[in-house]
C-alpha positions as a printed NumPy array, in Angstrom:
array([[ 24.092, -21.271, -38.621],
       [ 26.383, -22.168, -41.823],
       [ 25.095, -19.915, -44.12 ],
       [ 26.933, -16.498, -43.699],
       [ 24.668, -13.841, -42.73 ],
       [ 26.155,  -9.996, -44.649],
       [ 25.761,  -6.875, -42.453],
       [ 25.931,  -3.43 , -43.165],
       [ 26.267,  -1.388, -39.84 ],
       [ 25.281,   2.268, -39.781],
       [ 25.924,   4.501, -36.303],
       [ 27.289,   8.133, -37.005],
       [ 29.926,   7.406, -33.994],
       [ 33.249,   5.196, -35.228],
       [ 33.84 ,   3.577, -32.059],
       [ 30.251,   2.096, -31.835],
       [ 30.838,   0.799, -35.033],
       [ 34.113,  -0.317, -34.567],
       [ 32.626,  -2.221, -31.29 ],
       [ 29.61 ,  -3.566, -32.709],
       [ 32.076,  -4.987, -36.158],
       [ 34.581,  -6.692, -33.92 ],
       [ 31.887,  -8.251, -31.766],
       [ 30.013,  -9.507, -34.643],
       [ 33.458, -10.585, -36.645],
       [ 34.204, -13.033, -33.42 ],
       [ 31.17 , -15.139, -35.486],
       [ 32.542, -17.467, -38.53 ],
       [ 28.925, -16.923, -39.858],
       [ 28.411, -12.77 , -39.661],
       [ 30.265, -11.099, -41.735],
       [ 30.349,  -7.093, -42.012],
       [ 30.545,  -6.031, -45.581],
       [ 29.917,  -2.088, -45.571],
       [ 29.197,   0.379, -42.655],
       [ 27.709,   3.882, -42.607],
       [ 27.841,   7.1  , -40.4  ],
       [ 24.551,   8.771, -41.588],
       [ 21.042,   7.613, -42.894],
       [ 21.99 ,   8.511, -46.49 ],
       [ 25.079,   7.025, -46.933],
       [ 23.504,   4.096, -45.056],
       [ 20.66 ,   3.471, -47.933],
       [ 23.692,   4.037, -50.555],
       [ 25.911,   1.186, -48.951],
       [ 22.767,  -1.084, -48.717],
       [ 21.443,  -0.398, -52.632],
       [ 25.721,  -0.998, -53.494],
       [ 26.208,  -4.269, -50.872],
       [ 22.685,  -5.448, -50.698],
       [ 23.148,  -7.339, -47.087],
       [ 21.172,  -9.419, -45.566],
       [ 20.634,  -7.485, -42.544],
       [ 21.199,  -3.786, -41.898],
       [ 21.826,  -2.8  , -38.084],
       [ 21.061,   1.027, -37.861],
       [ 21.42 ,   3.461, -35.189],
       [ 17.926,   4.787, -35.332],
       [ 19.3  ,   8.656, -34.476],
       [ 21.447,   9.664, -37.256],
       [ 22.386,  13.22 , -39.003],
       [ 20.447,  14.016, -41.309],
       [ 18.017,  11.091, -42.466],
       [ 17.115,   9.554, -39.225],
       [ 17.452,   5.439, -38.987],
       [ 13.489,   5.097, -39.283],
       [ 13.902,   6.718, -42.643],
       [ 16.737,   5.086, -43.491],
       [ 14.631,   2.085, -43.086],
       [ 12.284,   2.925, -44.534],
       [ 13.527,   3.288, -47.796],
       [ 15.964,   0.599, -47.516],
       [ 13.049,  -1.416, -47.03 ],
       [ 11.203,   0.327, -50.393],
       [ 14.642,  -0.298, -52.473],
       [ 16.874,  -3.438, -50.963],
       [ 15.07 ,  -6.407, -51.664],
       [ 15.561,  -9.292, -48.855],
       [ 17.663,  -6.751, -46.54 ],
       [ 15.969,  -6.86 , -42.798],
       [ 16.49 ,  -4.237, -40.789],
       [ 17.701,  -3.796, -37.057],
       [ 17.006,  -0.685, -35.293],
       [ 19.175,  -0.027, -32.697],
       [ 19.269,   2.738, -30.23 ],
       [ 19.844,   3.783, -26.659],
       [ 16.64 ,   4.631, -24.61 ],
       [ 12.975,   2.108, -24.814],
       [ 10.922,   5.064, -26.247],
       [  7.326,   4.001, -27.176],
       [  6.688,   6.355, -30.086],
       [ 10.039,   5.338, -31.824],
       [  9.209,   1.792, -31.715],
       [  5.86 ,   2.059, -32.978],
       [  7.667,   4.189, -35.857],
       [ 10.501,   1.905, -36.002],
       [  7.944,  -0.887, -37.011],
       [  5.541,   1.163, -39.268],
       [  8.711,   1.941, -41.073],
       [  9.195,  -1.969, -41.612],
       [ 12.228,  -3.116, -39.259],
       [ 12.514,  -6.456, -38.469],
       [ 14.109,  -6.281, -35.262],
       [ 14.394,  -3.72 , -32.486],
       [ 17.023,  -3.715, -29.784],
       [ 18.316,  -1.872, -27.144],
       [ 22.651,  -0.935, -27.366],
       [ 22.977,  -2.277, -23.681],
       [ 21.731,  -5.543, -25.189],
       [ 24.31 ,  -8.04 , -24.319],
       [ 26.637,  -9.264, -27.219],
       [ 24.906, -13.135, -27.261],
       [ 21.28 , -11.485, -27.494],
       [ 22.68 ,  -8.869, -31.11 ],
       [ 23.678, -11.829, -32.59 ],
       [ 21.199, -13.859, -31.764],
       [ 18.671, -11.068, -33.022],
       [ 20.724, -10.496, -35.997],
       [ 20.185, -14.191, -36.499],
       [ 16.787, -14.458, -35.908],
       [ 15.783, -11.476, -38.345],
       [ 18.382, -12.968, -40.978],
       [ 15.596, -16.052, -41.326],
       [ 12.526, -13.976, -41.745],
       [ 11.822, -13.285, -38.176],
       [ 11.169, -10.612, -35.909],
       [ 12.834,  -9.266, -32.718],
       [ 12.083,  -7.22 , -30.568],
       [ 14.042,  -6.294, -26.981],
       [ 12.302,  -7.869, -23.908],
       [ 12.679,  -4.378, -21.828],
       [ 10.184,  -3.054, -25.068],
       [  7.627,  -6.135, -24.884],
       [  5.445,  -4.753, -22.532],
       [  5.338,  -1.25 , -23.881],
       [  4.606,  -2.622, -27.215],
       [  1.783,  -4.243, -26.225],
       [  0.52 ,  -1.126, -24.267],
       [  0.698,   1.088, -27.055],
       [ -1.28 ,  -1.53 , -28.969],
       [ -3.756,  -1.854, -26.533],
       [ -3.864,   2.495, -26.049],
       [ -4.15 ,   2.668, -29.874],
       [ -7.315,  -0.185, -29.956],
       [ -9.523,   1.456, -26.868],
       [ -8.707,   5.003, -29.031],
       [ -9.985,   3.282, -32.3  ],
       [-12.801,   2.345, -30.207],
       [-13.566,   5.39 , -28.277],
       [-14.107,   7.046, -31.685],
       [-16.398,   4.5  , -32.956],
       [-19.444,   6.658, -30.031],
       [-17.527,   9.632, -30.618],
       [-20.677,  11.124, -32.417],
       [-22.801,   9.587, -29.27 ],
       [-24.594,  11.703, -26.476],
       [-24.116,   9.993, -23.481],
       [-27.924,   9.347, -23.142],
       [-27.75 ,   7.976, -26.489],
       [-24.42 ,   5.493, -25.36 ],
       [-26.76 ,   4.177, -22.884],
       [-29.476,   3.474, -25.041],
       [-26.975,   1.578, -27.753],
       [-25.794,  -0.523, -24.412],
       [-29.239,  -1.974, -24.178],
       [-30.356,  -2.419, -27.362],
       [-26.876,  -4.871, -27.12 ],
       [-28.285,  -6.332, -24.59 ],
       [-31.414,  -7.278, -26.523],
       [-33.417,  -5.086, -24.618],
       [-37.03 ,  -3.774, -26.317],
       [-37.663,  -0.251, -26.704],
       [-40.147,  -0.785, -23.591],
       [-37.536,  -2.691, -21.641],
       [-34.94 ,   0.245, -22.16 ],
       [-38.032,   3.406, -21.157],
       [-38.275,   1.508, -18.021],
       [-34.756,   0.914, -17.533],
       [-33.684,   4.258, -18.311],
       [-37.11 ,   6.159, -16.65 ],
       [-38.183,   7.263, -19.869],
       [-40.772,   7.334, -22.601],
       [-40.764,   4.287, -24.957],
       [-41.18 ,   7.051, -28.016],
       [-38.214,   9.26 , -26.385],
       [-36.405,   5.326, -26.803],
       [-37.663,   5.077, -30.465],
       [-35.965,   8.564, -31.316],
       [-32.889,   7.784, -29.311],
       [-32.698,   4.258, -31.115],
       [-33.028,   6.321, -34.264],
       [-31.039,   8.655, -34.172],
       [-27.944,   6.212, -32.848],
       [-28.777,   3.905, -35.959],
       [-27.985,   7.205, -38.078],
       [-25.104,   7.757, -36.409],
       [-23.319,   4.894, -36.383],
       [-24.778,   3.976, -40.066],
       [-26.426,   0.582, -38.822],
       [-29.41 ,  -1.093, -40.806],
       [-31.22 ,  -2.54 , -38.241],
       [-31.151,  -3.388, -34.246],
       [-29.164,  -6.274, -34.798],
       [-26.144,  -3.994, -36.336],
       [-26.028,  -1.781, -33.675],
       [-25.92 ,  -4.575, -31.467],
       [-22.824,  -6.196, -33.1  ],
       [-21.511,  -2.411, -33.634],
       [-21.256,  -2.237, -29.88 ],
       [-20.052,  -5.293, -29.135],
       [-17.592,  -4.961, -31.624],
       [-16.369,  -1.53 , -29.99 ],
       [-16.431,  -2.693, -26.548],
       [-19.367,  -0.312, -25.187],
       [-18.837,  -1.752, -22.115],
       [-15.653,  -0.082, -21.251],
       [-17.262,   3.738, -22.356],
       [-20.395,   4.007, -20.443],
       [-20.684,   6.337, -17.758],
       [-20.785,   5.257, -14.436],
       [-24.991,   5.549, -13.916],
       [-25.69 ,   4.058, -17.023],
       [-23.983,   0.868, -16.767],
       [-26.078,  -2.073, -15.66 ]])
């Protein structure tokens, strides 16, 4: 890169900042332009500096780093910011990102792989530490089956069953035999789960379920 890339470091211990500015300084391109020990002073130096990228320790006195962040996000226009920190903790990242950063690395990250993330987030990119790739996606995955779940939260489990077929494209007759019950008990059960899940019609509550991946909530006897 030829364009130089302004950094405001925030970490409330000197000699990690002291480390991470003379590792970054070895680059003709990176240039460290204000540092910070707490969150606060750390959204003052960005509003006075206005960097392009802002590498903060995301456990700080006071206003933590994902706060910091947050409202350096809100109030520096163009500043991208690095959260940095210690352990791979899932809640933190998904916090870390709500609260806007760019980039989010682990401190044993190796000098080559700071700058390079520094670099990447500097263009409009975002970074985010291979050890936390997988957990990421985890969580995302955790989160979508929970969004799910809730969607035949109201549901009996009776009722579940009966959505599962009518996805299926099964009649009301098709579903009493499949289930050993009376078509009528079918028509109140198909009822009642259009209610619930505020569908129009059949065809709704079909795409409803499919949507929600009904599959993955039935109980064991009712699946077919």
């Amino acid at each position: 890169m030829n364009t130089i890339v302004r950094i405001l470091i925030a970490d409330d211990h000197a000699v990690v900042r002291a480390g991470l500015k003379a590792l970054l300084e070895q680059h003709d391109h990176l240039q460290v332009v204000a540092e910070a020990s707490t969150g606060e002073e750390a959204i003052a130096r960005a509003q006075q500096f206005r960097p392009d990228v802002a590498v903060l320790d995301i456990r700080m006195p006071g206003i933590s780093g994902i706060e910091a962040c947050r409202q350096i996000n809100a109030r520096v226009e163009g500043c991208k910011v690095i959260m940095l920190t210690s352990y791979a903790e899932d809640e933190l990242l998904l916090s870390a990102i709500e609260a806007g950063a760019a980039g989010y690395v682990l401190k044993r990250i190796g000098s080559r792989e700071l700058v390079d993330a520094i670099e990447h987030v500097s263009r409009g990119e975002n970074m985010l530490d291979p050890a936390m790739t997988a957990s990421i996606f985890a969580e995302i995955r955790k989160a979508n089956k929970a969004q799910h779940a809730a969607a035949f939260a109201d549901l009996t489990p009776q009722e579940l069953a009966v959505l599962a077929l009518v996805a299926e494209g099964m009649t009301n007759r098709q579903i009493a035999v499949k289930l050993y019950l009376g078509e009528g008990t079918v028509r109140n059960y198909v009822s009642s789960v259009l209610s619930k899940i505020n569908a129009a019609n059949r065809a709704e509550a079909a795409a409803f379920a499919i949507k929600n991946n009904i599959q993955e909530f039935l109980p064991p006897s009712s699946e077919s």
